[in-house]
C-alpha positions in Angstrom: -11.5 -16.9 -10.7 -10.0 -18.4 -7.5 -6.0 -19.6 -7.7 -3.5 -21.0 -5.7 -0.6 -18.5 -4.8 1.0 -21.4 -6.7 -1.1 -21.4 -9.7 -0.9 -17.6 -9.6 2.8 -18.3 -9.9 3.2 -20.9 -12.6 0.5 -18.4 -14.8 2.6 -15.3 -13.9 6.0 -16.6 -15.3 4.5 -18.6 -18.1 3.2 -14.7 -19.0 7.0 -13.7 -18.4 8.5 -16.0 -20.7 6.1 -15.2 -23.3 6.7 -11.9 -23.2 10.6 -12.2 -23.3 10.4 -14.7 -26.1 8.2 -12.8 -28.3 10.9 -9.7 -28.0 9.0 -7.5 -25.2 11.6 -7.2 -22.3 10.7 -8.0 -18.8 13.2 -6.4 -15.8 11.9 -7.0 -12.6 12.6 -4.2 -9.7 11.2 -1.9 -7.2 8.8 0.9 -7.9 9.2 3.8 -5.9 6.0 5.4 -7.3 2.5 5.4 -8.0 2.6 4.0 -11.4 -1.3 3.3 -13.7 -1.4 0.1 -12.7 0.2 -1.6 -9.6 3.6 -3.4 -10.2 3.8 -2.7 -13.5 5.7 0.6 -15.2 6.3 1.0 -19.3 9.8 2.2 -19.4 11.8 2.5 -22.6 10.0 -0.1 -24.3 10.4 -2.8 -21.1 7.6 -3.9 -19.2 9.1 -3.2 -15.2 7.7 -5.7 -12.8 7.8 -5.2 -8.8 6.7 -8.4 -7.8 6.2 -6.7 -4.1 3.4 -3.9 -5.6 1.3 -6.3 -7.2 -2.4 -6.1 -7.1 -3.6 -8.2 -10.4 -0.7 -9.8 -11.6 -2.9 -10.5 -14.9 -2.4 -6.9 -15.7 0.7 -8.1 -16.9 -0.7 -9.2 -20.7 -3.0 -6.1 -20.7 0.4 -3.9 -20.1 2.5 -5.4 -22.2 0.3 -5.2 -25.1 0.7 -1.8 -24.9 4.3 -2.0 -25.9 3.4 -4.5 -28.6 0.8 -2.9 -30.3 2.7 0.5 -31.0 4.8 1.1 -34.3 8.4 -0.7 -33.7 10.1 2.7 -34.3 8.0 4.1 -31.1 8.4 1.2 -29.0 12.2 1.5 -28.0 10.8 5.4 -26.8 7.7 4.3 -25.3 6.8 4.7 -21.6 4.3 4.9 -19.5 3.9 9.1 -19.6 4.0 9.0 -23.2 1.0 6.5 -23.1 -1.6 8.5 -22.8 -0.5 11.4 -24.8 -0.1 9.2 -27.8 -2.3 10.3 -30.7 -3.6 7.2 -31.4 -3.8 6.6 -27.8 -7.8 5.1 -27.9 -7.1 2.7 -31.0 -3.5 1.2 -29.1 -6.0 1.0 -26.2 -8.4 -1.2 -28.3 -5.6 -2.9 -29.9 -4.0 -3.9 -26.3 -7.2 -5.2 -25.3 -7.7 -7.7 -28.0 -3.6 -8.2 -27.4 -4.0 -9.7 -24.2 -6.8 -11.4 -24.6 -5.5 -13.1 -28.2 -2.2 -14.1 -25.6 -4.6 -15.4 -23.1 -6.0 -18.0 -25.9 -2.2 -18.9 -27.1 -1.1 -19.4 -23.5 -4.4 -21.6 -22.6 -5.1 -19.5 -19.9 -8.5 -18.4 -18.7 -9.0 -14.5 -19.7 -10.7 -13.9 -16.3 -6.7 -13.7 -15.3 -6.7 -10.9 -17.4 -10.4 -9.3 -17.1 -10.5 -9.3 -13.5 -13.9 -7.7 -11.8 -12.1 -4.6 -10.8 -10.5 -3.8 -13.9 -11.7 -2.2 -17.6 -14.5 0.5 -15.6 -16.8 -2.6 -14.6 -16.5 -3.8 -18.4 -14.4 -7.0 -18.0 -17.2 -9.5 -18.8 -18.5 -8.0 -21.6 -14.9 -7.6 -23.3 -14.3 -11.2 -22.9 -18.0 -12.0 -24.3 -17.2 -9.8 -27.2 -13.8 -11.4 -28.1 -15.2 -14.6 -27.2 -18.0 -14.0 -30.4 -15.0 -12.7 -32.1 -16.9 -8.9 -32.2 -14.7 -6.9 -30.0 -13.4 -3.9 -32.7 -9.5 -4.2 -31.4 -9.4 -7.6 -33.5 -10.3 -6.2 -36.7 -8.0 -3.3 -35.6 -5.1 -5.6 -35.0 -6.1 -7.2 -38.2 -5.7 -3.4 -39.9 -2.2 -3.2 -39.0 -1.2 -6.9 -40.2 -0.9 -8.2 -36.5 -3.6 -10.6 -36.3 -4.5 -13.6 -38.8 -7.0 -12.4 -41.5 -9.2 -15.2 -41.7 -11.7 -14.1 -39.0 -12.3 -18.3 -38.5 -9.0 -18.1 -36.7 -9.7 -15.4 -34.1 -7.7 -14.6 -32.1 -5.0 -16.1 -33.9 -1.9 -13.7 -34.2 0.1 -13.5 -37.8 2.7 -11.7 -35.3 2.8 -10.5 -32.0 4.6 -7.1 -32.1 3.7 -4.3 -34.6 6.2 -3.3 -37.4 
């Protein structure tokens, strides 16, 4: 997937408002540390951007469905630390996944953005070919947890977009 710097713009910030409008907060600042993934940090429930440190800027979906994916009561607590010592840690995984890729259809924007060659251990194309047969086990996961629309001929339509 080859883009513009200002394509690569006008996707990034539609991503932003997105984000900010369904109720996961975006704050934009330096990072002065290695953080998972570059220019992004999961800090008290708030997705921090440094615009400067970023190497796929379609990370942004994948990393924010992390926030929206956990129980509401967690996510005010949640950073990036916590992540991985979370004990449902491989579902949210699953469920951010399908997330990101259910916000790529919204947003009308290729999932390649998202899936990028160098990202989910060489598996980006077949995650994408699994959502796009609506297969991929996050769906039905998000579906277990009353995030996404239950009538599988709507996939990946989202009855909400944050977790209660």
């Amino acid at each position: 997937m080859i883009l513009s710097e200002q394509e690569k713009t006008v996707i990034f910030d539609k991503c932003v408002a997105f984000l900010n409008h369904v109720g996961i907060p975006t704050f934009f600042r330096s990072i002065n540390h290695d953080s998972f993934l570059p220019g992004f940090l999961i800090e008290n429930g708030t997705l921090v951007i440094d615009k400067d440190a970023l190497q796929y800027p379609g990370d942004i979906l994948h990393e924010a469905g992390h926030i929206a994916v956990v129980p509401a009561a967690d996510r005010p607590r949640l950073s990036e630390g916590g992540i991985i010592k979370r004990r449902n840690r491989e579902a949210e995984e699953v469920m951010a996944i399908a997330w990101s890729y259910a916000a790529c259809m919204h947003l009308e924007i290729d999932p390649a953005y998202v899936f990028h060659a160098d990202g989910y251990r060489g598996g980006s194309s077949s995650i994408m070919e699994s959502c796009d047969k609506n297969e991929y086990v996050g769906m039905l996961m998000l579906k277990s947890v009353g995030m996404a629309a239950a009538d599988n001929s709507l996939y990946p339509q989202m009855a909400k977009w944050l977790r209660d």
